[in-house]
C-alpha atoms as an extended CHARMM CRD file, in Angstrom:
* protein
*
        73  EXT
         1         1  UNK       CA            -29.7970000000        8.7490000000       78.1910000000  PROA      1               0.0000000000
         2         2  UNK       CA            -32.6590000000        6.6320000000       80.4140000000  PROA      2               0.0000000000
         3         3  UNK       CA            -31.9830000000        4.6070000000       82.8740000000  PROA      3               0.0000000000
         4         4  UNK       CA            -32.4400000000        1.3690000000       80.8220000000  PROA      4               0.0000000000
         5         5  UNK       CA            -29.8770000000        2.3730000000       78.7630000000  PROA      5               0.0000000000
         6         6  UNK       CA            -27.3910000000        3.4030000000       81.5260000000  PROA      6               0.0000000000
         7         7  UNK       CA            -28.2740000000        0.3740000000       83.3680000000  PROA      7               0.0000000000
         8         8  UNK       CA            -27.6870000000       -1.5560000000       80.1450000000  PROA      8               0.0000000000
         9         9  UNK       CA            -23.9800000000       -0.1320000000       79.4200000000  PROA      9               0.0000000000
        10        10  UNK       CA            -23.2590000000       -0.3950000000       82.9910000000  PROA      10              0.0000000000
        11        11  UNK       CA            -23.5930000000       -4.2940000000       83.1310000000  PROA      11              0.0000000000
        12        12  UNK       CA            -22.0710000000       -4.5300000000       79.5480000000  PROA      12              0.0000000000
        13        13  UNK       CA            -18.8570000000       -2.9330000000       80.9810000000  PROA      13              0.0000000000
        14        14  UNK       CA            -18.4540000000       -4.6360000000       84.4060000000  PROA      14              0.0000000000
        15        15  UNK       CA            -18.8230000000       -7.6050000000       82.2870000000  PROA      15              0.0000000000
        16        16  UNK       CA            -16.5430000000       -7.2360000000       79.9740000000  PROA      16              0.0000000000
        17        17  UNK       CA            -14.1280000000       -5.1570000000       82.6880000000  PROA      17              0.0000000000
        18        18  UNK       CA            -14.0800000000       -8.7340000000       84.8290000000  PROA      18              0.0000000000
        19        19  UNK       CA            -12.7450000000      -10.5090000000       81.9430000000  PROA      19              0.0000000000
        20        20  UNK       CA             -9.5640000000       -8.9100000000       81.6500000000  PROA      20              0.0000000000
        21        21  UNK       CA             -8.7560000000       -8.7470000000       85.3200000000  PROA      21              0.0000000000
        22        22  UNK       CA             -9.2470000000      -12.5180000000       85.8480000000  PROA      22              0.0000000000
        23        23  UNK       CA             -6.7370000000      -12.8470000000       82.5260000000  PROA      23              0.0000000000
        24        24  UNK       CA             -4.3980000000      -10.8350000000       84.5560000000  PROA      24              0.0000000000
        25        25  UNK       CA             -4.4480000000      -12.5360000000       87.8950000000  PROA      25              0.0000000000
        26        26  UNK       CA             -4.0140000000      -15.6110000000       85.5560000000  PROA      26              0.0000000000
        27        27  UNK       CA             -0.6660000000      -14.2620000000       84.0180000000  PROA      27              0.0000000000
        28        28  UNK       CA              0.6180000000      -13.5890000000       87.8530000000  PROA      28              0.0000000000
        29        29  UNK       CA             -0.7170000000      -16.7050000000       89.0600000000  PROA      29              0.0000000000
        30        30  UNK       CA             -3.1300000000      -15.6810000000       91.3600000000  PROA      30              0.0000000000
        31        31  UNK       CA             -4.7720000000      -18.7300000000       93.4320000000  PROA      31              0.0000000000
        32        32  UNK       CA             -7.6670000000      -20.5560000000       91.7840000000  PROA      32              0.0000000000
        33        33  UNK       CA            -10.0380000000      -19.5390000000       94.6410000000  PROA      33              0.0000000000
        34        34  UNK       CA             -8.7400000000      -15.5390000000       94.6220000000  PROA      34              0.0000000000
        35        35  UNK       CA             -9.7450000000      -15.2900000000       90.6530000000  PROA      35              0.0000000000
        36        36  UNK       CA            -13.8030000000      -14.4420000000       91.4850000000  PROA      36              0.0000000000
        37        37  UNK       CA            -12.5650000000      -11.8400000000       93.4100000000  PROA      37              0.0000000000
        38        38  UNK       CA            -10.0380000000       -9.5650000000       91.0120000000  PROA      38              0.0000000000
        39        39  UNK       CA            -13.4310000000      -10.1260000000       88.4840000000  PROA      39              0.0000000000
        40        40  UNK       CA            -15.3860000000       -8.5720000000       91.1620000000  PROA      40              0.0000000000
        41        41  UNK       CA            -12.9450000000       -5.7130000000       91.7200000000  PROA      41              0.0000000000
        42        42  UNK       CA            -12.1120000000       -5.2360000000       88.0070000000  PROA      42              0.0000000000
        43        43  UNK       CA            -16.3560000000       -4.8020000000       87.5410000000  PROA      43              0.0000000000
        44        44  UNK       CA            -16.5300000000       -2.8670000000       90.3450000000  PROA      44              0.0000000000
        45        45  UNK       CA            -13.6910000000       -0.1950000000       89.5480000000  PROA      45              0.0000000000
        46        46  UNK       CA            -14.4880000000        0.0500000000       86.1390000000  PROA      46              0.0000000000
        47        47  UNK       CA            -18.6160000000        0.4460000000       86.7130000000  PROA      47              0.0000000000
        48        48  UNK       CA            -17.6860000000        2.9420000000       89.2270000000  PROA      48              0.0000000000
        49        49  UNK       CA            -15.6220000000        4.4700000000       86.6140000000  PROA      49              0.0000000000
        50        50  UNK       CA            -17.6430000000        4.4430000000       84.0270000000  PROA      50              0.0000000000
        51        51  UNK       CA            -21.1040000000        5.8770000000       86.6520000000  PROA      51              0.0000000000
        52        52  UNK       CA            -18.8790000000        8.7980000000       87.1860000000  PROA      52              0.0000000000
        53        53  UNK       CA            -17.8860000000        9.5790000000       83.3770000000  PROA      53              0.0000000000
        54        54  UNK       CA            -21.7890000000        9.7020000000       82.4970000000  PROA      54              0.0000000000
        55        55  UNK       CA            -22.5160000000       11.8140000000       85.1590000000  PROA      55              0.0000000000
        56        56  UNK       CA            -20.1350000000       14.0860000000       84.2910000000  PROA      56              0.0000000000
        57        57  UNK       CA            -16.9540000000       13.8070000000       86.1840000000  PROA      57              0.0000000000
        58        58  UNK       CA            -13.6200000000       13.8950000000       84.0060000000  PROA      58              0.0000000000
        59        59  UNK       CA            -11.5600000000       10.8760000000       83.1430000000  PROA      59              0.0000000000
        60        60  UNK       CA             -8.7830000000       11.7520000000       85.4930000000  PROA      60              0.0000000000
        61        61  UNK       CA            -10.5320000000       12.3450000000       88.6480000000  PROA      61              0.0000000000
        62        62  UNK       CA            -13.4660000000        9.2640000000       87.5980000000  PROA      62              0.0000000000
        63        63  UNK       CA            -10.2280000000        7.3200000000       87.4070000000  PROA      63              0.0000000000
        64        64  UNK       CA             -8.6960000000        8.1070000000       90.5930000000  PROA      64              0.0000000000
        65        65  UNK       CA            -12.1550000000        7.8800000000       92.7080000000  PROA      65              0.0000000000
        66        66  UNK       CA            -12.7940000000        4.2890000000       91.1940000000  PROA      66              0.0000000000
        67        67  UNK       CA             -9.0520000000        3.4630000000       91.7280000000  PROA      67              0.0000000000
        68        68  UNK       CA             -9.2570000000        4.5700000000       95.5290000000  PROA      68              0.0000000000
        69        69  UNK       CA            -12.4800000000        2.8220000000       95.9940000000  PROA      69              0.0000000000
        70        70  UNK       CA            -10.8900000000       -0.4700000000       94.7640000000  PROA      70              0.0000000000
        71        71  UNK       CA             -7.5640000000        0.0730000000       96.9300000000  PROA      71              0.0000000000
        72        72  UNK       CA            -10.3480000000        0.6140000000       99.7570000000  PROA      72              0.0000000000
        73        73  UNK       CA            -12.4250000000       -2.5560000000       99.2190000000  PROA      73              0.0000000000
């Protein structure tokens, strides 16, 4: 895999990551201004996620480390 392609399916899945997590701040009625950033952190845990699955790491621990770096931000 290049880097164009890795670059590619890395901005196809924050995308698309940012769309459900502003859907669920919606359902709990998270304030208007808060919704840009739950699509920020859904992007960024799920990129980070997703970086660490193509480099190799398993599901479980690519999970937790994009998890924890969420919690942290």
């Amino acid at each position: 895999m290049n880097i164009f392609d890795l670059t590619l399916g890395l901005l196809n899945d924050m995308f698309f990551a940012a769309i459900p997590a502003v859907g669920f701040a919606l359902v709990f009625n998270v304030p208007q201004r808060a919704l840009i950033y739950c699509a920020v952190g859904g992007a960024i845990g799920h990129g980070s996620r997703y970086l660490m699955m193509q480099f190799g790491v398993p599901i479980e621990w690519a999970t937790f480390f994009a998890a924890t770096l969420v919690g942290l931000i």
